[in-house]
N, C-alpha and C positions, 0 to 999 in steps of 0.2 A: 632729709626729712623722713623717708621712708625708711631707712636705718632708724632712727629713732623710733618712729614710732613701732616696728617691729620689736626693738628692747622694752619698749615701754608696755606690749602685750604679753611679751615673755613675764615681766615682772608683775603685770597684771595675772597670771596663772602662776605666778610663786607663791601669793602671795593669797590666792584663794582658796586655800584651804585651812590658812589661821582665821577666815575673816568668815568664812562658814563655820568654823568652831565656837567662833563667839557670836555667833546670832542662835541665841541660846531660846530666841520665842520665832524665829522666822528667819529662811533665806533665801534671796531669791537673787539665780544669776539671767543675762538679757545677752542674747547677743545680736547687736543692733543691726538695725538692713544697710545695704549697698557697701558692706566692708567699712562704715564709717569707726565701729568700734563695739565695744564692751561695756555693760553697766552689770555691777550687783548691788544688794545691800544687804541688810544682818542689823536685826531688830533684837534687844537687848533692853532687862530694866535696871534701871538703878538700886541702889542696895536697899533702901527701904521701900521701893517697888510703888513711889507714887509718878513716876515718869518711865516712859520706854522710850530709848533712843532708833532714830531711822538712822542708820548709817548707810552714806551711796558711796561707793569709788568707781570711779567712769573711766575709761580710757579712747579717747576717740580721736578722731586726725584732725578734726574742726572743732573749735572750742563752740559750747552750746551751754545753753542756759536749762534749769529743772523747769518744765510746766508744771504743775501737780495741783491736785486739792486733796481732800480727806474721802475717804472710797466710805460710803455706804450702801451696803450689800442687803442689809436686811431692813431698809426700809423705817426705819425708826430713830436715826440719827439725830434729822432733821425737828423731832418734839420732842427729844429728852436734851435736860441740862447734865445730866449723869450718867454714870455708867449703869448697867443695869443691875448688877449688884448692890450697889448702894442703895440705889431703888426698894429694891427687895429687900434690906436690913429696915429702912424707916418703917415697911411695912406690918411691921412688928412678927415674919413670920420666923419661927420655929426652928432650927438649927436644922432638922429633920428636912423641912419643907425649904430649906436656903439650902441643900446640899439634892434635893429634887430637882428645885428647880435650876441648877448650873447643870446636871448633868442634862438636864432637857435641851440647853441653853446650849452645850458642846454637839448634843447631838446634830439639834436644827444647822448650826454652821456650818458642820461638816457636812450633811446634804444640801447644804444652799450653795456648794462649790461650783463655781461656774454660771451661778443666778443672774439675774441682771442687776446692775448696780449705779448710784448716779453719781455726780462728782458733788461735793459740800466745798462752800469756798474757805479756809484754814482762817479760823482767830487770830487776830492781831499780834497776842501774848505766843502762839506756835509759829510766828514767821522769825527764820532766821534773820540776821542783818544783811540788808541788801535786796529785802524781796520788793517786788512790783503788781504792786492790784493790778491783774490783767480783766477778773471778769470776779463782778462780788457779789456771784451764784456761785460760783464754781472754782474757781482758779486764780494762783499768782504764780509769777515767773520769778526764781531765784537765781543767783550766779554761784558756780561752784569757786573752791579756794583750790589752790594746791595742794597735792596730798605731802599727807606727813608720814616720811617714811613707817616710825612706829605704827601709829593708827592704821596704816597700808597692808602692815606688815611684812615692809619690802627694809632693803637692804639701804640705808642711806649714799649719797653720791653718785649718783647714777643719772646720765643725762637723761637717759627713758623717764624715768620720772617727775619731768616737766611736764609731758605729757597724760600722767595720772592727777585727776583732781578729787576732790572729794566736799561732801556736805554730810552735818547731820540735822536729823529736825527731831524735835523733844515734843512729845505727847503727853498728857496728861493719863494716869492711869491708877489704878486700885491694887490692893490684893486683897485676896480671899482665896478661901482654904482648898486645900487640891483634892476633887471629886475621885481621880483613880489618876494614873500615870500620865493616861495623856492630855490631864489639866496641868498644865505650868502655876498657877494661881495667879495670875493677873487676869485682869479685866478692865477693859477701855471704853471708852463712849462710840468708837467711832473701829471700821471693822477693818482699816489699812489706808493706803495712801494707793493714790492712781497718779500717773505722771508717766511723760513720755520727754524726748529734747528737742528744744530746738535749737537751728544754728545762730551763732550769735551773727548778728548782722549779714542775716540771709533769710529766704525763706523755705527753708528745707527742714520737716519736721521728721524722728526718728521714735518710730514705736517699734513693737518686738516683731521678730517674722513674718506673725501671719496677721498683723496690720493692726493688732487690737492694741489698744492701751495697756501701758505696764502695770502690773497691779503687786504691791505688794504688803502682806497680811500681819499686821502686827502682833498674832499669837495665831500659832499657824496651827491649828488643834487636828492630832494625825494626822499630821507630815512626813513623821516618823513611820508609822505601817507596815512598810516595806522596808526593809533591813540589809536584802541581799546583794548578792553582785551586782553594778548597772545600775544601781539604785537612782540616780540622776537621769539615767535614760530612761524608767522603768516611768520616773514623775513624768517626762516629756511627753512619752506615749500616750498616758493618762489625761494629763493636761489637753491634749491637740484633739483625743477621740471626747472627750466631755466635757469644756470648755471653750474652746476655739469656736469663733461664733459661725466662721466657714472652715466646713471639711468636706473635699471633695476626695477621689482618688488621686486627683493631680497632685494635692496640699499632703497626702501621706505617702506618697513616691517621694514627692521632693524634701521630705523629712527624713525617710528613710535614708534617701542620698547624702544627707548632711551626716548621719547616721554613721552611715560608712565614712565618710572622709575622716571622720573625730576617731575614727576608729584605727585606720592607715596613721595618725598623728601618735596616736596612744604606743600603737604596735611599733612606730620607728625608736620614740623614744623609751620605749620599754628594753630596743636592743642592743640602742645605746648607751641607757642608764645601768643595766642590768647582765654582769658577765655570764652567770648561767642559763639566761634565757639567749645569753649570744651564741654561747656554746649548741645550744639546743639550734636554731636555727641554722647554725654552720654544718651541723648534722645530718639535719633536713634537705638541706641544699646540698650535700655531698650523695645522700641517698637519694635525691630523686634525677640529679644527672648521672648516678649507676644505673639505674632504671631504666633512663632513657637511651644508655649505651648497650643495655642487653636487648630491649625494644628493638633499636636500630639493626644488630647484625642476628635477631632470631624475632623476624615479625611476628611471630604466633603467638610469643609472652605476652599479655596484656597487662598494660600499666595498672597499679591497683588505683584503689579510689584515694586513698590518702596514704602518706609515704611513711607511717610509722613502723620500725622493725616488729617483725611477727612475731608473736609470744611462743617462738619456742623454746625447750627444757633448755637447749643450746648454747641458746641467747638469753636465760633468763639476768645472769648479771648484769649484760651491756643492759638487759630493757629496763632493769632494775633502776640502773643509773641514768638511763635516757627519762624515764618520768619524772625521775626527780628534778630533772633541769626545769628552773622554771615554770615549777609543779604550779605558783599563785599567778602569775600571767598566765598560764594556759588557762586555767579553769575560770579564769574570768574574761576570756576572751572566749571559751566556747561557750559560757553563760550570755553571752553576747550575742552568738550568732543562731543560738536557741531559742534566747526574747525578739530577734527577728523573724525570725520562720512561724514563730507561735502567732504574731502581729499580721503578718502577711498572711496567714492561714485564715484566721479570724475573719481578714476584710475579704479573701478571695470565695470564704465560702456566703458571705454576703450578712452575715453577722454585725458588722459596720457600715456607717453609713458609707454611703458612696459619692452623696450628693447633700450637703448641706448650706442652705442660705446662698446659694452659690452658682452660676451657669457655666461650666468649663469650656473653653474653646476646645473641638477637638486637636487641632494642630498641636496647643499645649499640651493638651493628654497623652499625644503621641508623644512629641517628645519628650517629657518628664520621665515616659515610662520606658524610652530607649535609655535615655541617659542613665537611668537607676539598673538596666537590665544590661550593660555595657560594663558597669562600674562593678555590680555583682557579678559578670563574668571575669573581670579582671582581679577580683578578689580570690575568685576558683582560684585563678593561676599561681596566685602572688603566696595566699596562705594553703598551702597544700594538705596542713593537718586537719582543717577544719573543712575539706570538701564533701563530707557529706551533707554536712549542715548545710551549707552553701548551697548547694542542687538543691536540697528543700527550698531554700529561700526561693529560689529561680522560679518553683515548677509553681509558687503563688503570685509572679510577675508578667504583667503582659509583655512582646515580645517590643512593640513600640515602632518608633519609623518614621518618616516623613512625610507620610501618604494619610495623615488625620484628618487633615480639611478632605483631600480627594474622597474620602471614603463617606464622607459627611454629604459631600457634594451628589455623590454618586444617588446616594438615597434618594434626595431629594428628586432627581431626574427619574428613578424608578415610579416612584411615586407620582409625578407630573406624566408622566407615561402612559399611567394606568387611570388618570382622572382621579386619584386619592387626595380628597382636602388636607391641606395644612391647619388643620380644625383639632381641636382637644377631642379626644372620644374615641378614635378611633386605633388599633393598635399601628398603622405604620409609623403614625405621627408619634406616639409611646414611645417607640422604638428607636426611631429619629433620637426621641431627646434622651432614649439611655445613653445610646452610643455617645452622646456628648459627655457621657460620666464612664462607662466600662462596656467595653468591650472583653466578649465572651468567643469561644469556639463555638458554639450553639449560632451566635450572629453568620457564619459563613452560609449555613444552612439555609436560613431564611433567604441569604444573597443569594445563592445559588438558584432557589426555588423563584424568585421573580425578575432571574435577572434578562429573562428575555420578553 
């Protein structure tokens, strides 16, 4: 079973990057808690653009059924029969004042990104075959089909593929004329679809990471924005610091740390996939145990910071030819470890929240933050060209430990010490509830000064 379902993930990432090309209004990929699995979709309209399709392909180890209703974000679903262009054509205005008011109408959405939203229970005419009135406010429970290699965009014959299922759900939708680039020209009643899994004949429910509901936008209006390297991670970042309903420091360590693993995954199969960047790393690995062979028999040498041959006139053919090895992996893997450093800079000089909607245990704060500061040291070792960046990344992470309750603890006994209330007002109790979000070098100071 676990062979399977590991083909069946493999083919699940074959096959995500035809099914992101064809979600030509929206795409959004999930990857669901406890290792259970994978969901995307890719939202597309029909050729005379009176319907847009939701297309899901899930890949998960327990077969589960779609919960979902119709997401309304801005609040106005719920009294209109129409889209809100339509609206606006009966109103008799003005070609002028129908091209005002879409662009007003893109603008608002794009800052209502992360708004609060409620769930609308899906019309009878937009329930696939097979749905189940589960709550007729809000929600029905549909069953996925098996996926169809084409639709999938996977390879047919493939045992893995028992294990991909898929659905689509058909929405009702308009066109009208495109206000500048990043209007697609559709327009819908309703602002995406919300939905999470549950297990089929269980009760274990599956929503994204960090616990919210999946939400996905059926005209994703600048999405596009961001163009460069990373651009996937570049969304996540985005998404976790301005919509995530809790953000603590624990919830962007532990992101970061996912961060880096996708990235160890990227970098193995890139050395695999790719002779010149294997070349380039067998290079690397030969230079840096010369290094460590003139290190050992003349300890005075000090190893440099990253093992790339030195630009001299000498050597400028070998370097010539060394850059060129896997010129586009490298530059998007140090684009990589530069939107980290920039990320962790941001939240250490306190620029980001630290603490949102949210209480963190410190025992989990310590550890989140060792495990992230473990995994980035082991990345020092592992990619050697990229160790500058890397020390950056470091000098914005706490060092972490097993001593976060003790240290927690510790305060409290200072303070019970000294006759200090457990009372709002005062700064030790302040202080108390930072450290349950970040710890700073400044906090030894303060320990030091009351700790007797």
């Amino acid at each position: 079973m676990a062979d399977t379902f590991h083909e069946a993930v493999k083919l699940f990432e074959e096959g995500k990057p035809e099914r992101e090309q064809r979600g030509t209004l929206s795409y959004r990929c999930v990857t669901l808690p406890e290792g259970v699995g994978f969901l995307d979709a890719y939202v597309y309209p029909n050729d005379a653009i009176t319907e847009v399709y939701v297309h899901f392909t899930v890949c998960t180890r327990v077969p589960c059924v779609l919960h979902w209703g119709l997401l309304d974000i801005m609040g106005t679903a719920q009294t209109q029969t129409e889209s809100r262009w339509e609206t606006w054509k009966k109103e008799g205005l003005s070609q002028e004042e129908l091209e005002k008011k879409r662009e007003e109408e893109i603008r608002k959405r794009m800052a209502f990104r992360g708004a609060p939203s409620q769930w609308i229970c899906p019309p009878p005419e937009m329930r696939p075959p097979g749905t189940v009135l589960v709550d007729p406010v809000r929600a029905v429970q549909t069953p996925f089909e098996e996926a169809k290699a084409q639709r999938a965009g996977l390879a047919a014959g493939n045992a893995g593929l028992q294990l991909l299922q898929q659905l689509t759900i058909r929405v009702p939708a308009h066109k009208c004329p495109r206000i500048n680039e990043e209007d697609p020209g559709v327009d819908t009643l309703f602002d995406g679809i919300a939905c999470c899994l549950k297990e089929v004949n269980g009760h274990r429910w599956f929503r994204s990471n960090d616990g919210r509901d999946i939400q996905i936008r059926l005209v994703e209006f600048g999405a596009s924005v961001y163009k460069g390297l990373n651009a996937e991670m570049v969304e996540k970042i985005v998404e976790a610091e301005v919509e995530w309903q809790h953000m603590t420091l624990m919830h962007r360590y532990n992101l970061m740390h996912s961060f880096l693993d996708g990235f160890a995954s990227r970098h193995g199969a890139s050395v695999q996939g790719n002779a010149s960047f294997q070349r380039r790393e067998a290079l690397l690995a030969d230079l840096a145990r010369d290094w460590t062979d003139c290190h050992f028999h003349s300890p005075e040498l000090l190893l440099p910071m990253t093992f790339s041959p030195p630009p001299l006139p000498e050597f400028s053919p070998r370097l010539e030819d060394f850059l060129s090895l896997g010129a586009a992996v490298v530059e998007e893997e140090r684009d990589f470890w530069a939107w980290l450093y920039v990320w962790g800079r941001f939240a250490f000089l306190g620029l980001l929240d630290w603490q949102r909607n949210y209480n963190t245990k410190p025992r989990e704060l310590a550890s989140a933050s060792e495990q992230l500061t473990f995994a980035t040291a082991r990345a020092w070792r592992k990619y050697t060209e990229y160790r500058p960046l890397i020390r950056d990344c470091l000098s914005t992470m706490g060092r972490g430990g097993a001593q976060g309750q003790a240290i927690r603890d510790r305060i409290l006994d200072i303070m019970h010490k000294h006759k200090i209330p457990e009372s709002t007002g005062n700064f030790y109790e302040q202080w108390h509830q930072k450290l349950h979000n970040n710890t700073t070098p400044d906090d030894v100071g303060i320990c030091e000064v009351r700790k007797y």
